[in-house]
C-alpha positions as CSV (number, residue, x, y, z in Angstrom):
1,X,0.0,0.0,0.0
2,X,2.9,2.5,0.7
3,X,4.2,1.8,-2.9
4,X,1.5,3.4,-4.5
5,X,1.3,6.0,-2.4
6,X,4.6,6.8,-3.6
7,X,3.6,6.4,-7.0
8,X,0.4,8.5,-6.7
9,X,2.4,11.7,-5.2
10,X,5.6,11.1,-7.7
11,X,4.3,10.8,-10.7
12,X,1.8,13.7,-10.8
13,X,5.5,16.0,-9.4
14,X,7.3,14.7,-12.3
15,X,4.9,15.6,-14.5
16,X,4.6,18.7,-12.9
17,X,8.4,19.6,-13.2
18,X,8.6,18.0,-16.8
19,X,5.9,20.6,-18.0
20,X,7.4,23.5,-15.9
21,X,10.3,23.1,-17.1
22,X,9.6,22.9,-20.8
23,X,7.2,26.0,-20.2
24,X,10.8,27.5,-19.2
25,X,12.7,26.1,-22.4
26,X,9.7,27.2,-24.7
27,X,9.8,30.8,-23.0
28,X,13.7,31.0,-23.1
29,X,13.5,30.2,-27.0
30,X,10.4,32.5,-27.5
31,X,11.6,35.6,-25.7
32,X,15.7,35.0,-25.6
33,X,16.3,38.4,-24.2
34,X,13.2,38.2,-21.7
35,X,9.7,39.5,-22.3
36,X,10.2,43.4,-22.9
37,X,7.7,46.5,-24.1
38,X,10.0,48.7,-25.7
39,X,7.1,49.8,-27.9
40,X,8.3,50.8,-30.7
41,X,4.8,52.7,-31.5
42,X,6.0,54.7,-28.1
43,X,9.6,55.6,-29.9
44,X,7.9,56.5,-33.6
45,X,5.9,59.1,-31.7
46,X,8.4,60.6,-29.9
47,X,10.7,60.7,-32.8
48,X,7.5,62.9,-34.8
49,X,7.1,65.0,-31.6
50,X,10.4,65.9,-31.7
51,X,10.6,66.6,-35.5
52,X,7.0,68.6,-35.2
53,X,9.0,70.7,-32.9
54,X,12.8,70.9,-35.2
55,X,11.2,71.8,-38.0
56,X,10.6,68.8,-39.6
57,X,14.3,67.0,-38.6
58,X,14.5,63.8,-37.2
59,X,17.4,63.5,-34.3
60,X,20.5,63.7,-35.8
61,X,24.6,65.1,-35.6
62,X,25.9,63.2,-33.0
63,X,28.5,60.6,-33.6
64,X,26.3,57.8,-33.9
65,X,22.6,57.2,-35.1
66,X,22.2,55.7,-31.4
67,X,23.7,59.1,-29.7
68,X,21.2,61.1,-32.2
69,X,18.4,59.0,-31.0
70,X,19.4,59.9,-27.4
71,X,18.9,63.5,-27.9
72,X,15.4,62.4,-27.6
73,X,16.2,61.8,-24.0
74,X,17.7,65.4,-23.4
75,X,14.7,66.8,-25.3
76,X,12.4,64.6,-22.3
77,X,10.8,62.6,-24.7
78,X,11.9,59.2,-23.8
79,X,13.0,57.4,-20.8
80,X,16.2,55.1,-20.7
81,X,13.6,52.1,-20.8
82,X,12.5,53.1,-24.4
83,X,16.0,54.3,-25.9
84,X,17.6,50.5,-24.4
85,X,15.4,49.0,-27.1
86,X,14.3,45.1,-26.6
87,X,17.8,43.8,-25.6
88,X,19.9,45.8,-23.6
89,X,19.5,45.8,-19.8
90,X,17.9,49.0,-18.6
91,X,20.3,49.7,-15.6
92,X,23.1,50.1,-18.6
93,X,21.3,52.5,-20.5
94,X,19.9,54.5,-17.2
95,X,23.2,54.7,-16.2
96,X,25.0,56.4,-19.3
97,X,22.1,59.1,-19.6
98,X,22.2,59.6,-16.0
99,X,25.6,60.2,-16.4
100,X,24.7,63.0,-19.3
101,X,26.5,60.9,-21.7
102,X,25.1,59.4,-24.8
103,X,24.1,55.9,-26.3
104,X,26.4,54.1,-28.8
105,X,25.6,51.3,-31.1
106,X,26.7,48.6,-27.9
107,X,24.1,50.2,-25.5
108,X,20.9,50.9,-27.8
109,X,18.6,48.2,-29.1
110,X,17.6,50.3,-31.9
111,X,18.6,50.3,-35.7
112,X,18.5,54.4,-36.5
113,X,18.4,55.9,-39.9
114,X,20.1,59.0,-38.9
115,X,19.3,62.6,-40.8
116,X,15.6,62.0,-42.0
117,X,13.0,64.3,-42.0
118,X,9.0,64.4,-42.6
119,X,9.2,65.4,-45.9
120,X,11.0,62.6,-46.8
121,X,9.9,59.8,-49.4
122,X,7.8,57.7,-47.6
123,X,9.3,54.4,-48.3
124,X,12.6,55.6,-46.2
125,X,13.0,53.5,-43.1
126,X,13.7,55.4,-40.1
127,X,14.0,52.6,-37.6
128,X,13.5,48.8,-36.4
129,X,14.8,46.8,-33.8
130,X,18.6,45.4,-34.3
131,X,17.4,41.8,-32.7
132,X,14.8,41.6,-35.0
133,X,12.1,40.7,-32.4
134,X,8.2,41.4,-31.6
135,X,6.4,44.1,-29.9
136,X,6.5,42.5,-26.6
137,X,10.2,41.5,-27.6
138,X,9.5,37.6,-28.6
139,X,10.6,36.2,-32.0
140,X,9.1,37.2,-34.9
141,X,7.8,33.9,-36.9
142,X,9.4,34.0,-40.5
143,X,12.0,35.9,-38.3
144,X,13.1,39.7,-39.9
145,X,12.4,42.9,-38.6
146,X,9.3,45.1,-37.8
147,X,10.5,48.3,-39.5
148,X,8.8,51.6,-38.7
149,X,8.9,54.5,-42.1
150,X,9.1,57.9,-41.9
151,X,5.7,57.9,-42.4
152,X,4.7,55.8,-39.6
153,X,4.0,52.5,-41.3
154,X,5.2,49.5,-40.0
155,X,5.2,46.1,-41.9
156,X,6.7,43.3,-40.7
157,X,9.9,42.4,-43.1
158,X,10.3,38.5,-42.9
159,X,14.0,37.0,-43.2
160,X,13.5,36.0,-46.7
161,X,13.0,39.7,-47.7
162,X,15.5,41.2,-45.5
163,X,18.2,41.6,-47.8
164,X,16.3,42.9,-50.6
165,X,15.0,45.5,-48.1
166,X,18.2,46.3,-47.3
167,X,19.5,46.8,-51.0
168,X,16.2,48.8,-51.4
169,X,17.2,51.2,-48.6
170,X,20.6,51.8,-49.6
171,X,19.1,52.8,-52.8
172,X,16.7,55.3,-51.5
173,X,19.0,57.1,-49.2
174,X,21.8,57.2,-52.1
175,X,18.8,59.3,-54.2
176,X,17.9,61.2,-51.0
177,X,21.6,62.5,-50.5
178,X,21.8,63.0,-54.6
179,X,18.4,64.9,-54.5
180,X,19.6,67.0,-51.3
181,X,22.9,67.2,-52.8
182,X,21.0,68.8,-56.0
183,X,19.4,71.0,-54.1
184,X,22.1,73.1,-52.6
185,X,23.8,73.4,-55.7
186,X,21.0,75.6,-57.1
């Protein structure tokens, strides 16, 4: 009689642990930089407050796209929780603006298109997430990027497209800068 007992109480806690801990492995694969709501709908609109209020300019002139994208910080439109992005520990981004200094490419989760503005063609990409991952930072299925235009759309890019998306945005910004470059020589 004490055998099954035994059985009756240690079977149902292996079961138990099995499924916990698959849960675990299932949310470490899903979310491998932890769950995280770095919106990026929260970062598109503080990037158009700030250009409502520069005249139609995006961040930009710092050394890096990720310093330019803290100057949304000094302007008080985002927190160190946004500007980490999905995959860099909060405490390490708090600290550097705390400090006055700002983010570099190891310390911002974001990919930045530096120099845009409003008026820009609208199939410009002004940002996306450099881990490639979901709104509430889990993979994205057909992995890619979520990519946010200057215009505020944001498709989902799937792996298999990424590199033509890529070639297709070098292109763009190579006849933005030829078009601006036009433009002061008149």
């Amino acid at each position: 009689m004490a055998r099954r007992t035994v059985w009756k109480i240690a079977l149902p806690c292996a079961f138990a642990c099995a499924l916990i801990s698959s849960c675990y492995v299932w949310r470490a694969h899903r979310y491998p930089y932890g769950a995280s709501h770095c919106c990026d709908k929260g970062l598109m609109l503080a990037l158009q407050h700030y250009a409502d209020t520069h005249g139609g300019a995006f961040p930009a002139g710092e050394a890096t796209p990720e310093a330019s994208l803290s100057l949304l910080f000094k302007a008080e439109l985002a927190d160190a929780d946004l500007l980490r992005g999905k995959t860099v520990p909060y405490s390490v981004v708090k600290e550097i603006l705390d400090r006055g200094q700002l983010l570099g490419p190891d310390s911002c989760g974001w990919h930045y298109v530096e120099g845009l503005r409003t008026d820009d063609d609208p199939r410009i990409a002004i940002f996306w997430d450099k881990a490639g991952l979901g709104h509430n930072g889990e993979l994205l299925a057909g992995g890619g990027h979520i990519v946010w235009f200057v215009k505020s759309n944001h498709p989902h890019i799937p792996a298999s497209e990424w590199s033509k998306f890529l070639a297709e945005q070098e292109e763009l910004l190579k006849e933005r800068a030829k078009k601006n470059t036009e433009a002061t020589d008149d």
